[in-house]
C-alpha positions, 0 to 999 in steps of 0.5 A: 271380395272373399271368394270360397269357390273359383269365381268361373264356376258360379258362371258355368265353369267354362270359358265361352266363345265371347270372351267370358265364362258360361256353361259348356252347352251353352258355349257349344250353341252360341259357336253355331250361332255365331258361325251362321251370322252376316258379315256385317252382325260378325264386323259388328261384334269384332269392332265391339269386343265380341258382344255388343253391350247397352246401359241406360237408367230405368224410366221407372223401378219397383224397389222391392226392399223386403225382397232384396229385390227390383223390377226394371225396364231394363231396355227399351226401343229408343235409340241408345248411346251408340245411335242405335236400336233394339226392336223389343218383338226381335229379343231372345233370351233363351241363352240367358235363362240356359246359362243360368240368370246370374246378374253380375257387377258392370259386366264383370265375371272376375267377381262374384255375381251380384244376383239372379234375373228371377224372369224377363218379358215383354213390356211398355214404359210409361211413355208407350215405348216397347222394351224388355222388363225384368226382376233382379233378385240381389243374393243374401249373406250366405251361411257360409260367410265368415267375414263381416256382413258389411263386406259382402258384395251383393249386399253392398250393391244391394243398399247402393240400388234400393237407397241410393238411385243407383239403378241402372242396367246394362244388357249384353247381346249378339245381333241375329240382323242388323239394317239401317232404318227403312221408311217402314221402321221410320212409320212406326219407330218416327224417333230413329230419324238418323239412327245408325242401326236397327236390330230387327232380331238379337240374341239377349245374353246378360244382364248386368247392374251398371249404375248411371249417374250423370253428376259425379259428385252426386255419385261421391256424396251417395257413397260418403253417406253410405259409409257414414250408415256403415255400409262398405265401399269396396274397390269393385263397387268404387271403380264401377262408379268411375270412382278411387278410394281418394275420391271419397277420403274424408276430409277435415272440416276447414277451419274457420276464418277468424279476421285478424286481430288489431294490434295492441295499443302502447301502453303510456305509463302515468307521468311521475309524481314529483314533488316540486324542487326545493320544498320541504313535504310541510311547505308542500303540504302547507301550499295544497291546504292555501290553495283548498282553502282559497278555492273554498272562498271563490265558490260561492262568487262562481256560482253566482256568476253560473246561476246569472248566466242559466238566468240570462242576466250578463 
């Protein structure tokens, strides 16, 4: 990726206590916040790297084509991967729309980001589950872009979320509590039977496009189709995917099978014309014009004989 600018300046231009950049007064707030947690939100987040992190694909996505634009639910109350469950009512997202609602690539800030979170609600998925629903505006080639229009980044994730069903989202969050499921929650949230943990209050952070796809050869045929419509696939997009540039190396078509050929068959060479042993070409020729004329004389009694015998006169 072509990069005009230091990269951490698009995310605040200053390191943050989580381990990626952001802007120094929110950097300030969160060493606070992060002071003030429980032991068991602060053992939490040491066991998760310093933030705890959540993906999932969308129930539903309005693609939004013309604006280079989709709105999606981008986490709900349902448990996740790691057996756990976020309560919609609890989310803040003060920090995030402070630091600047840039969306990044798969949670990576070495890159340029790929868009901006325009806003973020409350909101319910069409089965009736609470979540937070949000829109992700993807950044258009720039003015100052010299190089070719295919090899910018946010356009490329662009194609690959609003053509490919690449959809998925990631959120980056700081638990404010933490609890193992009480009766009560079980009342209302019956599906977190057996969950680990519930967040009855977190902070929201970020989030990040981190495409979902549980088929890998899906995944290697949506970008080989890509490429054939002159969209790049770029080494960031590629390892996002769980993918290497072999992995989607065109290949030849296979040749086909032909069966195999018989061999030839010997060719037998004609029995030689020899005239016979002691006979002049006149003798010879003399025999032939005898046996002609003497076939000549014995027709007519052989086709007597055929016609009594198609008669049935023996």
């Amino acid at each position: 990726m072509r990069q005009h600018t230091k990269v951490i300046d698009h995310w605040g231009g200053s390191e943050g206590p989580l381990g990626f950049p952001m802007k120094s007064a929110v950097a300030k707030a969160l060493e606070g916040v992060l002071a003030k947690l429980s032991g068991d939100c602060k053992d939490l987040l040491a066991a998760r790297g310093g933030i705890c992190r959540t993906a999932r694909m969308p129930e539903t996505v309005e693609l939004l084509p013309g604006e280079l634009a989709d709105v999606s639910l981008i986490t709900t109350e349902a448990k996740d991967l790691d057996n756990e469950c976020l309560f919609a009512e609890g989310g803040d997202w003060t920090y995030w729309e402070q630091n600047g609602k840039q969306v990044p690539w798969c949670h990576r800030y070495d890159c340029l980001p790929v868009g901006e979170g325009l806003w973020i609600k409350v909101a319910t998925s069409a089965g009736g589950m609470a979540g937070w629903k949000g829109k992700t505006r993807y950044h258009a080639v720039p003015d100052w872009w010299d190089a070719p229009k295919a090899e910018w980044f946010p356009a490329v994730v662009a194609h690959y979320v609003l053509t490919l069903n690449l959809r998925g989202k990631s959120i980056g969050f700081i638990p404010l509590e933490m609890r193992k499921p009480t009766q009560k929650d079980l009342e209302a949230r019956p599906w977190l039977e057996g969950a680990s943990w519930v967040f009855p209050k977190w902070l929201g952070l970020e989030w990040s496009v981190a495409p979902i796809q549980s088929n890998p050869e899906a995944v290697r045929l949506d970008v080989k189709r890509a490429k054939l419509a002159g969209v790049a696939a770029p080494a960031e997009l590629l390892l996002g995917l769980g993918l290497k540039a072999e992995d989607i190396a065109d290949e030849p078509p296979p040749e086909p099978e032909l069966p195999p050929k018989a061999p030839p068959l010997p060719k037998t060479p004609p029995p030689p014309q020899q005239q016979p042993a002691g006979l002049t070409t006149s003798e010879a020729r003399a025999m032939i014009d005898g046996a002609f004329a003497k076939a000549l004389d014995e027709m007519p009694a052989m086709l007597g004989d055929q016609i009594a015998r198609a008669r049935g006169q023996v």
